[in-house]
N, C-alpha and C positions, 0 to 999 in steps of 0.2 A: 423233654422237649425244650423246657426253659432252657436248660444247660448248652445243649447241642444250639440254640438258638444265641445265646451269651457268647460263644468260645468264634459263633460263623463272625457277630459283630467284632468282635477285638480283632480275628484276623482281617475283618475288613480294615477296621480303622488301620493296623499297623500297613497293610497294603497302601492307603492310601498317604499315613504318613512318612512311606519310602519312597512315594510317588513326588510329596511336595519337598522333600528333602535333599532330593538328587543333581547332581553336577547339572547349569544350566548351559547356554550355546546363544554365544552373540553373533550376528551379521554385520559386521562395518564393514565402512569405505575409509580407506584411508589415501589420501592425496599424495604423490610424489611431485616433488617440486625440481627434481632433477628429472623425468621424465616430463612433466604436465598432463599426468594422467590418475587418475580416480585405479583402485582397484577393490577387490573386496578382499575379505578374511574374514576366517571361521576361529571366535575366541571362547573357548571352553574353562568354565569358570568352575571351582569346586562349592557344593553345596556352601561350606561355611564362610565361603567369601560376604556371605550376607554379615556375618559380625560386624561391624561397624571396626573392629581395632586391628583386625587380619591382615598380614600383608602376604605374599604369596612370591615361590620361588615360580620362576617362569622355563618353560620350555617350548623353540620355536620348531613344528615339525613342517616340513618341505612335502611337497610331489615329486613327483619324476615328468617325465616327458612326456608331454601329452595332455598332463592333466590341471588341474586346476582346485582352488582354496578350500573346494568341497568336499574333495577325494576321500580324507581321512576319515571324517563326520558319517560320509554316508555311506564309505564301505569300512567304515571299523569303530561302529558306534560305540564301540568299549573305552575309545577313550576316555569316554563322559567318565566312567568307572573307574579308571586311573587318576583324572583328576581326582576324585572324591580319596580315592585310596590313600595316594600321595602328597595331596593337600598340596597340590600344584595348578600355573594356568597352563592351559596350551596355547600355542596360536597356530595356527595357517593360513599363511598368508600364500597367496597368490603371485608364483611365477613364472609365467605367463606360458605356451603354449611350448616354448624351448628355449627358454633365454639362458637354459645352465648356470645363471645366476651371477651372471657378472657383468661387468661393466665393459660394454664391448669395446678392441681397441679399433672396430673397423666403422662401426656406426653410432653414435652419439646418443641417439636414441634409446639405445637402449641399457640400461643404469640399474640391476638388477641387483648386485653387490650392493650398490646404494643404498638401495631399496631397502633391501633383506636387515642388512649390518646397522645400517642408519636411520632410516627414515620412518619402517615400521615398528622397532622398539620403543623410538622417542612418541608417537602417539600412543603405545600399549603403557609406554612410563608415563604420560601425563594425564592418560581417562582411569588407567584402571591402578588398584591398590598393590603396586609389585615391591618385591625387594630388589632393590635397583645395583646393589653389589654385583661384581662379577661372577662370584662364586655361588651366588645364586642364579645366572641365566645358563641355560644350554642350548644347542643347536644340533637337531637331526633330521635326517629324509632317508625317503628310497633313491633306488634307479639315481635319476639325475641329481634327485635331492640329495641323496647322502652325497653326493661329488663336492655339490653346491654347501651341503652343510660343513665340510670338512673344511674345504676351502676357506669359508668365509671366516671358520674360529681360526683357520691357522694364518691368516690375512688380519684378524680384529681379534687377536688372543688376550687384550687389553681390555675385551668386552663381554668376550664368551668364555666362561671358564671351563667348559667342556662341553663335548661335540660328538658323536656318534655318524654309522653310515649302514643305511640296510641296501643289502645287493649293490651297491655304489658303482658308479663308471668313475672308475680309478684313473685312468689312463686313455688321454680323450685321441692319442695320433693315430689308431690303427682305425680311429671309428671316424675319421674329420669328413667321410662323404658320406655319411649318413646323418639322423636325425638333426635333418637344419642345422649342424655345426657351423657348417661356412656360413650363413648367414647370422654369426654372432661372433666369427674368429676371423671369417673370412678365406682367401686366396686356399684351395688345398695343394696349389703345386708345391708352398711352402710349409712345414711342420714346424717351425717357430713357433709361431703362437698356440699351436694345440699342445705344443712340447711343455710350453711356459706356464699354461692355466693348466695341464695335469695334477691333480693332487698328487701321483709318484713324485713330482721334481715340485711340487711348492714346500712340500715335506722338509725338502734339502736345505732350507734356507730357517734355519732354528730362530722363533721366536726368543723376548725374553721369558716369558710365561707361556707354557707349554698346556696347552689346555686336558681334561682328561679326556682319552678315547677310548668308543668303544665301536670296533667293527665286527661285520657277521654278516656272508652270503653263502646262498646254498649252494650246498656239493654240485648241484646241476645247473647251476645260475652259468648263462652267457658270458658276464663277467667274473666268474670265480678266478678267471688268471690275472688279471687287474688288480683283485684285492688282495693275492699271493702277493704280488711283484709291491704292494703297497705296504704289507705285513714284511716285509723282509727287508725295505728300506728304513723301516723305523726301529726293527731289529739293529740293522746294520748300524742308524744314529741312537741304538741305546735311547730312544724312548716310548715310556712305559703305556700302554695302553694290552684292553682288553679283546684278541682277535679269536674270532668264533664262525667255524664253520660246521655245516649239521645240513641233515635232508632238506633240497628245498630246489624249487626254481623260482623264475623272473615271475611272481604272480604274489595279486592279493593272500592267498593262503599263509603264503610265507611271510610277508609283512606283518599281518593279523597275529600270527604268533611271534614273530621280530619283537614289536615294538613294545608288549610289555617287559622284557626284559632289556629293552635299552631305558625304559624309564623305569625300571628300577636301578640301574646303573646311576641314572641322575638322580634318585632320589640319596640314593646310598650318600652321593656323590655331596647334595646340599646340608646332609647330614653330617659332617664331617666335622 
């Protein structure tokens, strides 16, 4: 009985000491001064961030459409897990219900490139312990995020050293009358601007630093011919990134198992 009663307390205590040692989950607000608005973000810290001398590789991950800073947290609590794994931060930040993540050329309001590329790093560099190098930060999302993510390293590759995209909208012309496009691109009788913010045609215009990528949607995903036509343009420009396509459609399921193999990509990635 002693024994059997010894062996219940140690598994307790180790239970409890996995319980106080595990990746924790901040709530901020962080201000845009190019918008004037407050937003939130979900920042997932790894257990050892407590060391006082730790500095930590950062990775920003995005929503899609529709959804908002919470998305990731609360339908893929595994992150916490990855951070600890990886000995990485996450963040999620919040954009916004369809901004697609950019800086609209039709409404002033809305500054979401801003946002993402500027405004919310510079408070995650100034509260929290990051390694502030490039080749330490990456950028990924789903759906509209991965669009948004892609974009924003191949737009600020002087910031993001590499970039990822799950299920992505590749190629925003054939889709400009739907998800609230025009209200962030604008007019659809013209495809200029859905032409121009396409990840296919941002592609075409080669940074000097090329960030590393890594894409992957499912064999059933809506957009699977977007990220064909995106995998073949960077074919065509000779450069190098990781393209992966495998069972899946437009749904949480597929992300849940996406995303730890995009963050091991950036781990691999900070490892270098």
């Amino acid at each position: 009985m002693k024994k059997n009663k010894m062996k219940l307390l140690v598994l307790i205590g180790v239970f409890l000491q996995t319980i106080a040692s595990a990746a924790s989950v901040d709530t901020v607000n962080i201000f845009s001064k190019a918008m004037h608005l407050n937003k939130k973000c979900v920042v997932v810290l790894p257990e050892s961030y407590q060391n006082k001398t730790n500095h930590f590789p950062v990775v920003y991950l995005l929503h899609g459409y529709s959804g908002d800073y919470s998305n990731w947290i609360k339908r893929v609590p595994e992150i916490k897990n990855y951070a600890d794994e990886f000995q990485i931060i996450i963040v999620c930040p919040d954009g916004n219900y369809s901004s697609w993540y950019v800086d609209s050329p039709v409404d002033s309001a809305i500054r979401f490139d801003t946002y993402i590329s500027l405004e919310v790093p510079h408070f995650i560099d100034s509260v929290y312990k990051t390694l502030t190098e490039r080749k330490f930060r990456a950028i990924t999302g789903l759906s509209m995020g991965g669009h948004g993510a892609l974009s924003l390293a191949w737009k600020h590759s002087d910031f993001f050293g590499a970039a990822g995209s799950m299920s992505g909208v590749q190629n925003l012309v054939s889709l400009k009358n739907k998800y609230e496009m025009s209200k962030v691109l604008g007019d659809t009788l013209s495809t200029q601007n859905f032409y121009n913010y396409s990840v296919v045609n941002v592609v075409k215009k080669l940074p000097e630093q090329i960030p590393a990528l890594i894409i992957d949607c499912g064999i059933n995903d809506p957009f699977i011919e977007s990220n064909r036509e995106l995998h073949a343009e960077l074919l065509q420009f000779k450069i190098p990134h990781d393209y992966i396509e495998r069972n899946g459609t437009h749904n949480w399921d597929y992300w849940k198992n996406s995303i730890g193999f995009q963050l091991l990509f950036f781990n691999n990635y900070f490892k270098r």
